[in-house]
C-alpha positions in Angstrom: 0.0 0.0 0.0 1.5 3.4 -1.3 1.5 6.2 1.2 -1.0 9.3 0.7 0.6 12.4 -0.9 -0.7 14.3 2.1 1.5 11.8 4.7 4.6 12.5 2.6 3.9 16.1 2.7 3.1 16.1 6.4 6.2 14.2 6.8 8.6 15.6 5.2 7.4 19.1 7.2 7.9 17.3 9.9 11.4 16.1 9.4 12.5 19.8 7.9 10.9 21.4 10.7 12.6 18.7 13.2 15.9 19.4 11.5 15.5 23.2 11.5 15.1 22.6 15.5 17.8 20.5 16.4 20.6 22.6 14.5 19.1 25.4 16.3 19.9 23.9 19.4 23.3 23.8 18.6 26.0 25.7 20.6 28.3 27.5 17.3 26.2 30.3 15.1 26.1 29.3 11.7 24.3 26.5 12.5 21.8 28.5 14.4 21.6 30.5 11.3 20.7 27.7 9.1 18.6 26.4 11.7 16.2 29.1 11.6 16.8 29.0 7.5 15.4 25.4 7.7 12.9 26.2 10.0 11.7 29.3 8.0 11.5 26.8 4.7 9.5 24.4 7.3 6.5 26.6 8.0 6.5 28.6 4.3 5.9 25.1 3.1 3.3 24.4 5.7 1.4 27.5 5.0 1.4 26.5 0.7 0.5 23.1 1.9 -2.4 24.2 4.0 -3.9 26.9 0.8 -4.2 23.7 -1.3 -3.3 23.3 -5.2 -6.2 23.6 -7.2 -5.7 22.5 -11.1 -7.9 24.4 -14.0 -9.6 26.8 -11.4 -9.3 30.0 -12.2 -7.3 33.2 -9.8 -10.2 34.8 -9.6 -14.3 34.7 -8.9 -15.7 33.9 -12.3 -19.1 33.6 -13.2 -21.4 30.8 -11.5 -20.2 29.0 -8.3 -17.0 27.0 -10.0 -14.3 26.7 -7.4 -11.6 28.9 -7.5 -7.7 29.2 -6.3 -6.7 30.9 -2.7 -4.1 34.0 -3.9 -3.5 34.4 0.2 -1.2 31.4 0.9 0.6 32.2 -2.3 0.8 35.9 -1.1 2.0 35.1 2.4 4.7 32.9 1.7 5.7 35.2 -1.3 5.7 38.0 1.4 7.8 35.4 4.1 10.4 34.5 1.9 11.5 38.1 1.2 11.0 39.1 5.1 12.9 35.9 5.8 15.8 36.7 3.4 16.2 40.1 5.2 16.6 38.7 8.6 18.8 36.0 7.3 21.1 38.4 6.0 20.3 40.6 9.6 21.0 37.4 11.9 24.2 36.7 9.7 25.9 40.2 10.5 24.8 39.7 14.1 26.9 36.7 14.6 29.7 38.0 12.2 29.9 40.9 14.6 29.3 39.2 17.6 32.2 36.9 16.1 34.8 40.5 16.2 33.6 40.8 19.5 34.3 38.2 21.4 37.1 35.9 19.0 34.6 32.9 19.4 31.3 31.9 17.1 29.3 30.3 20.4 26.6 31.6 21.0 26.9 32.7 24.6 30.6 34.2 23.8 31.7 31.3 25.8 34.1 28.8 24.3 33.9 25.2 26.0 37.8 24.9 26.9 40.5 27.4 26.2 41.1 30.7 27.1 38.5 33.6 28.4 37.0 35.4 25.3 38.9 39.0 25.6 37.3 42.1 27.1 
């Protein structure tokens, strides 16, 4: 028995947005960065998912009561990828300069062995 399109899609959500959380979890800033990447990818495709695809139905209300395509999903994730692209590019200078600051990419400032981060 082949699995539903809908389980796959559910699933593979699942496992982005599962992946997306565990690299933000971890204790170094780029993959905090991607983390919240993965995680952004995670919920635009959950919100396309949830407008459905309609095939042959036209953008806009046509005449009688034929069904027609949802432009808001489209819109929102449209809107969410450029909003997430500019705090991508925000959150990387953050870390880049947080990097200057204190000569380590953890993301306390702390580094697990070694020397004190400098004042």
């Amino acid at each position: 028995m082949m699995p539903s399109m809908e389980f796959l899609v559910a699933t593979g959500i699942g496992w982005t947005t599962a992946c997306g959380i565990w690299l933000m979890l971890r204790g170094r800033t780029f993959p905090v960065v991607l983390g919240l990447t993965v995680l952004g990818y995670a919920v635009n495709v959950f919100i396309f998912a949830m407008g459905r695809m309609w095939s042959n139905a036209p953008p806009i209300i046509g005449s009688g009561g034929q069904q027609i395509a949802d432009p808001l999903p489209q819109a929102l994730v449209l809107t969410a990828i450029v909003i997430g692209f500019a705090t991508t590019g925000f959150v990387i200078e953050l870390a880049l300069r947080s990097r200057h600051e204190s000569d380590t990419d953890h993301v306390d400032g702390k580094p697990d062995d070694g020397p004190e981060p400098r004042a």
